[in-house]
Every structure is written in C-alpha cells, then in structure tokens.
C-alpha positions in Angstrom: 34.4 223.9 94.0 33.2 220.3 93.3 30.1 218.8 93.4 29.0 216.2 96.0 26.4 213.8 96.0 24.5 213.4 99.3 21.6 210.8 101.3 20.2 212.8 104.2 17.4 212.2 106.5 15.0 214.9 106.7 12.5 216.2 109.6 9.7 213.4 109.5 12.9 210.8 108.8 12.3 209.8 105.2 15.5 209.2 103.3 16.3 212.1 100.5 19.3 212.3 97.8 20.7 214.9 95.9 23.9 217.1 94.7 25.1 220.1 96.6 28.0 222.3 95.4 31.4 222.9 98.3 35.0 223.0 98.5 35.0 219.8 100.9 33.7 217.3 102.6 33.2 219.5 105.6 31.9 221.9 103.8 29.6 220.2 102.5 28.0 218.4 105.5 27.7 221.7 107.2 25.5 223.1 103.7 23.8 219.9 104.1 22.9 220.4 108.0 21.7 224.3 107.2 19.2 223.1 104.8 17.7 221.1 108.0 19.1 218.0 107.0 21.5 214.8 109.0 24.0 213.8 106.7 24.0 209.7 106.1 26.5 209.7 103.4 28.5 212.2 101.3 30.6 211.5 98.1 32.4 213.4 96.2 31.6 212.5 92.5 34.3 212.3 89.8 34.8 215.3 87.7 35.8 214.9 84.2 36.9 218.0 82.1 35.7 219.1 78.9 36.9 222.0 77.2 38.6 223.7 80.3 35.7 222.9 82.4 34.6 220.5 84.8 31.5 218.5 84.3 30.6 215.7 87.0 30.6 212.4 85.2 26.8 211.7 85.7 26.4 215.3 83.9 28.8 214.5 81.0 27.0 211.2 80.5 23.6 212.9 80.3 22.7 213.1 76.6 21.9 216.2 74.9 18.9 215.4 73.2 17.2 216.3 69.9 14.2 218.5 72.1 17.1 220.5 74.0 18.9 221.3 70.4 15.5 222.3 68.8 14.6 224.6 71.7 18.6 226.4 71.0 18.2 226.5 67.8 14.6 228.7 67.6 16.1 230.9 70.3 19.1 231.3 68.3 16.8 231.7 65.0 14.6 234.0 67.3 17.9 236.2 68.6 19.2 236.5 65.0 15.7 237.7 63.8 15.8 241.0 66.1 19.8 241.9 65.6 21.4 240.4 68.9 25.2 240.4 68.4 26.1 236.6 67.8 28.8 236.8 70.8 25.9 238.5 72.9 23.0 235.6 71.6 25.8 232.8 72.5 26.7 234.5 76.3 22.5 234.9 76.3 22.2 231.0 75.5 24.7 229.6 77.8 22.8 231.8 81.0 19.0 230.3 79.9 20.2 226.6 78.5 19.2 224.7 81.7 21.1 220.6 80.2 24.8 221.7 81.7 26.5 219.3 78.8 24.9 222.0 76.4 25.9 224.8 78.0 29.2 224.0 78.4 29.4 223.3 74.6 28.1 226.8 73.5 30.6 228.1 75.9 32.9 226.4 74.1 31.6 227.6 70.8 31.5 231.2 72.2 34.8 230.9 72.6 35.8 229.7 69.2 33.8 232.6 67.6 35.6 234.8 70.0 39.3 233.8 68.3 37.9 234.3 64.7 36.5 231.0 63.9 33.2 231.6 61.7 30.2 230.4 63.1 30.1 227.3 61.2 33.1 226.5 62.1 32.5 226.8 65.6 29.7 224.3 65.9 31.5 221.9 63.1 34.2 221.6 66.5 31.5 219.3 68.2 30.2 216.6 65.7 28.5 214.3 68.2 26.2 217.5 68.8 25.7 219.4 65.5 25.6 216.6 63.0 27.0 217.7 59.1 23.7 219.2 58.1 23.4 221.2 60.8 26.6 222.5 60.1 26.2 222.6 56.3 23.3 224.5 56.9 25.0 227.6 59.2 27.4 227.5 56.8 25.2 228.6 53.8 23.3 230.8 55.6 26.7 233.1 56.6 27.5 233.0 52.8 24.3 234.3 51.7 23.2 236.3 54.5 20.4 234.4 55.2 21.0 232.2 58.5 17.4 233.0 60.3 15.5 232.1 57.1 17.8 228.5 56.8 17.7 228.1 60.7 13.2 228.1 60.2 13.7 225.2 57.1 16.7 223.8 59.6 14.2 223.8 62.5 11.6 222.2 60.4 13.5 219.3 59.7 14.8 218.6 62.4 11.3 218.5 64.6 9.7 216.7 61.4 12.7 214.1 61.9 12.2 213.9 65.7 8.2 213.0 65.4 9.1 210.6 63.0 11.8 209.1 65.2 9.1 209.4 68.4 6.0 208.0 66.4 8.7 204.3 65.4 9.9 204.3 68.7 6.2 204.5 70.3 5.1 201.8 67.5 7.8 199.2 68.0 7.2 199.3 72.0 3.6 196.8 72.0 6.0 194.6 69.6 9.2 194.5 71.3 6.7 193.7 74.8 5.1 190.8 73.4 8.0 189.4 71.6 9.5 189.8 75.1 6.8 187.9 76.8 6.3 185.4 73.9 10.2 184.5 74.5 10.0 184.3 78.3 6.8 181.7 77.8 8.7 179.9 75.1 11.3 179.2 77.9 9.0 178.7 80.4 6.8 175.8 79.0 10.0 174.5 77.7 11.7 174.5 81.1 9.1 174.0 83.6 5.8 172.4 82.0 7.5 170.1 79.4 9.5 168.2 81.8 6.5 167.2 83.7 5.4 164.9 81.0 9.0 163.6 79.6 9.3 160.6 81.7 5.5 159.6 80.9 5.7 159.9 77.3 9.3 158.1 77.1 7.8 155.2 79.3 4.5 154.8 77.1 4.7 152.4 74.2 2.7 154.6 71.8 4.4 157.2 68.2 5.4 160.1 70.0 3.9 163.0 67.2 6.5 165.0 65.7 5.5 167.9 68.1 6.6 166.2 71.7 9.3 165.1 69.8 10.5 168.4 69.1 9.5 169.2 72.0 11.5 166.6 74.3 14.8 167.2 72.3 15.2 171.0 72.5 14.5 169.9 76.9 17.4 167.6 76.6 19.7 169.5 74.7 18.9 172.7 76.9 18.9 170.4 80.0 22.3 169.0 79.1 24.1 171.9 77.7 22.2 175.0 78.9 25.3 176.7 79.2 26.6 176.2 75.7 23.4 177.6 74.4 24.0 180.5 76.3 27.4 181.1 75.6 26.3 180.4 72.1 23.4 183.0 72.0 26.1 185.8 73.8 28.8 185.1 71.0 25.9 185.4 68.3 24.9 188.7 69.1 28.2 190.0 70.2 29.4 188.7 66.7 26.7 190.0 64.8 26.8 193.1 66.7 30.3 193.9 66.3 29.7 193.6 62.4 26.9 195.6 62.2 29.0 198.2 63.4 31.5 198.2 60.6 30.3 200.2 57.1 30.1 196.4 55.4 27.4 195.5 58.3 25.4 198.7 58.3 25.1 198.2 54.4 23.9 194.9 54.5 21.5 195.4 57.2 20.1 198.5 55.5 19.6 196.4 52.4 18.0 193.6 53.9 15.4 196.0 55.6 14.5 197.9 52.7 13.6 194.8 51.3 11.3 193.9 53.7 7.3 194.3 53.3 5.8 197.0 55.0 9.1 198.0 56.8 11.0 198.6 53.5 8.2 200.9 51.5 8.3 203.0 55.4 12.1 203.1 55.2 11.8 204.6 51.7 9.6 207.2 51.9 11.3 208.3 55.3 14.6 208.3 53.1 12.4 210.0 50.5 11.3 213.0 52.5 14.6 213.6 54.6 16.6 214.0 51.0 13.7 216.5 49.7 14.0 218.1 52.7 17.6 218.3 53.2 17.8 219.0 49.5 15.6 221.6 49.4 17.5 223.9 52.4 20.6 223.2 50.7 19.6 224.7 47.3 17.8 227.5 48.9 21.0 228.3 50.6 23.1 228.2 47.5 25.3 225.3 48.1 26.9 223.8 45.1 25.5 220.4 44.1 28.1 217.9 44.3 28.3 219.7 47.7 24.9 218.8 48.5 25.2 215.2 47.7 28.0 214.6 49.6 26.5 216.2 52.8 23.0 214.1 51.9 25.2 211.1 51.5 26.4 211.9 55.3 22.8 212.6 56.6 20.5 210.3 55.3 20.9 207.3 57.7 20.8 204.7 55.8 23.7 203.0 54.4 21.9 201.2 51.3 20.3 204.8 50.4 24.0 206.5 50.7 25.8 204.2 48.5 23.2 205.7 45.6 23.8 209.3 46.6 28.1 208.4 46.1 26.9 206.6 42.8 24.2 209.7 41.7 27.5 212.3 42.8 30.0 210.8 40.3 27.5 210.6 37.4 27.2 214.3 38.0 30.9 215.4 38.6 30.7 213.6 34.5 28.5 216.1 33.0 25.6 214.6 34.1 22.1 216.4 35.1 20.7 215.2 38.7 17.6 213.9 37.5 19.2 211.0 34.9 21.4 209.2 37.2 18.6 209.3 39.7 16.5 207.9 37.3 18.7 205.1 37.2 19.7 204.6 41.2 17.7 202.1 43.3 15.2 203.5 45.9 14.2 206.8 44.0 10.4 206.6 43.1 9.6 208.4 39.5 8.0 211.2 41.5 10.9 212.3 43.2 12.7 211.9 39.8 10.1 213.6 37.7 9.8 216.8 40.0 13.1 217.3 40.5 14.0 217.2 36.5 10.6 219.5 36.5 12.6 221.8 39.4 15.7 221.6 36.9 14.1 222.9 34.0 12.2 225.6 35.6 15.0 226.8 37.8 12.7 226.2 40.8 14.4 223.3 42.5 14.6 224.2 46.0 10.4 224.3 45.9 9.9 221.4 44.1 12.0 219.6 46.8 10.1 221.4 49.3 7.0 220.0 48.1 7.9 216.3 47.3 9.3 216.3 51.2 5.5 217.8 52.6 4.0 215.1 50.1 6.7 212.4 51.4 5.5 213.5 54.6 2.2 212.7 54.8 3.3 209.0 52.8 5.6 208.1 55.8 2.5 209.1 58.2 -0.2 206.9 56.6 2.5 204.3 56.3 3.1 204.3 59.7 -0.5 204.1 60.3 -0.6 200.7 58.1 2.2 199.3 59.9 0.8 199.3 63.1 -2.3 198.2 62.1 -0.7 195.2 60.5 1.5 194.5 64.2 -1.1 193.4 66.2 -2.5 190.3 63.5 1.0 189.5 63.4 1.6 189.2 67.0 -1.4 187.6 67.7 -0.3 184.8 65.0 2.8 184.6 66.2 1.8 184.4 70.0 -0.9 181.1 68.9 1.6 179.5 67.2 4.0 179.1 70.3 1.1 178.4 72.2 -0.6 175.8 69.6 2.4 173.9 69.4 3.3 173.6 73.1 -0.7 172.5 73.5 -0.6 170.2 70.3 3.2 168.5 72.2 1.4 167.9 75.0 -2.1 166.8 74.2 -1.7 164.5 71.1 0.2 162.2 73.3 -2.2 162.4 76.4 -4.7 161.5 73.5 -3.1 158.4 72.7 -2.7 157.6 76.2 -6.2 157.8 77.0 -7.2 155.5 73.7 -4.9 152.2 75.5 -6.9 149.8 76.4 -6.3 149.4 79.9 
C-alpha cells in the first residue's frame, strides 16, 4: 500500500489537502469520493525505505525532535519501573509513539534486541537519534542494574538541556529581527533615498563631509558592480560556511565565542553545568573515568571545551587525579575544580557533580537574564547609528547648501 497525497474540493467548495493510504490511483480516488469529497489532484508521493520499511519522504524528512525523545524515554523509564518485559515495552512504544520516523526506529531497535543485541547496543545502531550519552547512559545502567534510576538523571538532562536550548533560541529571535530589518534599511536608503541627492551634491561647489562621501561611493560601487558584491557576499558565506564545518572551523569558532563578553561567561557556565551533569550520571552508573571523559569529550558541544577534556584525559591515563589537570585546563572555574577534588577525597563524586550542575544551573539562568537585558541597549545603538549616519550624509550637505549666498 502507498501513500497518496490529495487536493479535493469539499461540500461548500473550499479547497482541502491531505494523505490517504491505497494500492492505486484508482483506489484512491474512489476513498477520496466516499469521504464526500471531488478529487482535483492525486499524487502518489515517493517512498523511501528505512530499515525494511517504507516511509514517505515528507515523513522521513520530518525531524524527530528532543520533546518526542523525552516523552519515549519517561515511558520507557515509566515501563521499566513496574517490570514490563523490554521486548513487550518496545512493541508497547512503537503502537502509542504517534512521529512515524520514531516509530519506525524503535521497530528497528525491537528488532535488534530480538537477535541478541543488548539494549545499548540497539539504540547505539541509530546515532543521529540517540546521541553517545544517551547511549553511554543505557549502557551503565544494564551493567549495574540500575537503568530506571539512570534513565530519571538521563531525563533530567536532557529536558534541562532542551529549556536551555528553547530559552537562546527565544532570546536571539528580537536580535536576529532587528538586525534583519536594520540590514534591509541599510540597503534601502543606500539604494533608493541616497541617489536622490547624488547628482545635487556632485554639481554643488561646496566639501562634501566625509559622511556623503562614504555615502556616494558605496552607491557607485553597488550601482556599478551590484552583482560582484553579490557574488562576493554568496562565496563569503559559502566559504566560511564550508570551514566551519570541518573540526579546524568549529574550534576556532568556539574559541572566538568563548571569548566574547557576555556570550562567552553564558557559553561557560552552559559548558559548566552539562559536564557536572553528564559527569555526575556517569559516575553514578559506574563508568570508568577515562571512559567518562571521552564520552564528555563527544557530548559537550563545544569544540574549544572538548579539546581540554582530550588534554584533562591523557593527564589522567599518566597517573594523574582529575582535579590537577583540571586545575590547569582553560574554561574550568576553581569551583568546579575545588568540589570535584572535595568529591575525590570523600568518595562522593557523583553528588558533588550533581550539585555544581543544579548551582551551574541557576548561573546559566541569571546569565541569560543579563544577556537579554543587555540586547535591546545594544540594538537600539546599533539601529541610531545606521540611522544617524544616513541623516548626518544627507543633512550636513543640504546645510551647506542652504548657507550659499544666492
């Protein structure tokens, strides 16, 4: 059976859409028809198959998002909890999970489990889905016995990690709108108002101020070789990109960012509070530390931060304790040093890790809060200063205009 997608018109005429299920085209106008609707067009869309099934490509482009694997993983937590059979939670999963890309993959996983792959293993087959941690994290948990209580810490993490990721995303949206705007009236005067007063200021016999004359040669070089400055702009950002794609550009990037003000201290203490926290359910579920690094190493998300965690892993494979080549790393602030050589000592790491990530928490929180206080001043400078000098190229030389004596 494949899936069709379909325009109709229904009973008071108004144009609908949808998908509807058959084995043909005629099949599927006649399903179309007994809902009470007249067929307009019918299209059989592609299929594409994924681990011996068949997923339409609009479904197999449709991300599985961070909300849909948080709502698995508590059932899954939830299932474990009362004794369902693994098997029986996975067949239970793939009936209630409603995002058919999901489905399809704990099918898939059922599967695996079914020919003797542990469970770990299993979800380790689809990285884009289950990142390392995840997967670190289900392993521990069969080793110790203890996969609901890491799946609650796992869960924590990763709904701390998606508020975090939902609070940037809400606070870089007023910015990214007025630098938006502030680009389109940047263009705008330059195109459309500037060129009104070229000819006028060119025939006057008066010092053109350094303003129009900034002014007048960015219209002449756009006006003469527009298309070189958009080809130029397109190979600039497809070149830059490109690199920031490779390991080199994400490192340098990451670098540069962590040294900015503001966006730097709030890219530390995120970094901060996801290693306590990944950390901390590592050691809880008994993974060796060099282990731990290099999964943290994977995790993190920030390719500046990483490097230290490969530099902080070989100190230790030496001899080394964690807390003295942390001591030494970039990035680390003493308190996250000082509790964790505290956690060493006492033999208590995993809950001094859990409580520097809850402190780091609340850091990352109030320096969210500072940030987007500090946007809109910012904005509002930046936003007079394109204004001010378009006003200043204009007016100064209508100013000296007005003071010839006729």
């Amino acid at each position: 059976m494949s899936k069709f997608s379909y325009q109709a018109f229904n009973d008071s005429g108004k144009l609908v859409s949808g998908t509807i299920d058959a084995d043909s085209d005629t099949m599927a106008n006649n399903l179309i028809l007994a809902r009470g609707l007249i067929p307009s067009k019918v299209k059989k869309e592609k299929q594409v198959a994924v681990k011996g099934r068949e997923l339409s490509l609009t479904e197999l482009l449709t991300p599985i998002k961070t909300r849909d694997k948080i709502l698995m993983t508590k059932q899954l937590r939830t299932m474990l909890k009362v004794g369902v059979p693994m098997i029986k939670m996975l067949q239970i999963l793939e009936d209630q999970t409603e995002h058919v890309r999901l489905r399809n993959v704990i099918s898939s996983i059922s599967k695996h489990i079914t020919e003797g792959s542990k469970i770990h293993e299993a979800f380790a087959k689809h990285p884009t889905v289950f990142p390392p941690l995840y997967c670190a994290a289900l392993q521990a948990g069969e080793a110790s016995g203890s996969l609901s209580e890491v799946l609650d810490r796992l869960i924590y993490i990763m709904e701390h990690e998606h508020k975090i990721r939902g609070d940037i995303r809400a606070a870089l949206q007023y910015p990214i709108f007025v630098m938006a705007f502030l680009t389109v009236a940047f263009f705008f005067l330059l195109i459309f108002v500037i060129p009104k007063f070229v000819h006028v200021f060119k025939s006057a016999k008066i010092k053109l101020p350094m303003p129009t004359q900034m002014c007048i040669l960015l219209y002449e070089f756009w006006h003469s070789y527009w298309y070189l400055a958009i080809a130029g702009a397109a190979g600039t950002f497809a070149a830059i990109g490109i690199y920031l794609k490779t390991e080199n550009g994400k490192y340098v990037r990451d670098t540069i960012l962590l040294k900015l003000p503001l966006v730097g201290e709030l890219l530390i203490k995120t970094a901060m509070s996801r290693f306590a926290s990944i950390f901390s359910i590592l050691q809880y579920s008994g993974v060796q530390i060099l282990e731990s690094f290099k999964i943290i190493a994977n995790a993190i998300g920030n390719k500046a931060v990483s490097r230290e965690f490969d530099r902080i892993r070989e100190q230790i494979e030496k001899g080394s304790s964690i807390s003295a080549p942390l001591k030494a790393a970039k990035y680390f602030t003493p308190m996250v040093v000082n509790m964790i050589a505290i956690g060493e000592k006492t033999e208590k790491l995993d809950e001094m890790l859990s409580d520097v990530a809850q402190h780091y928490d609340a850091e990352v929180e109030y320096a969210m809060k500072t940030l987007s206080e500090y946007i809109g001043p910012v904005l509002t400078i930046c936003m007079a200063a394109i204004v001010g000098f378009f006003a200043l190229a204009i007016m100064m030389p209508m100013w000296d205009l007005a003071q010839i004596p006729k």
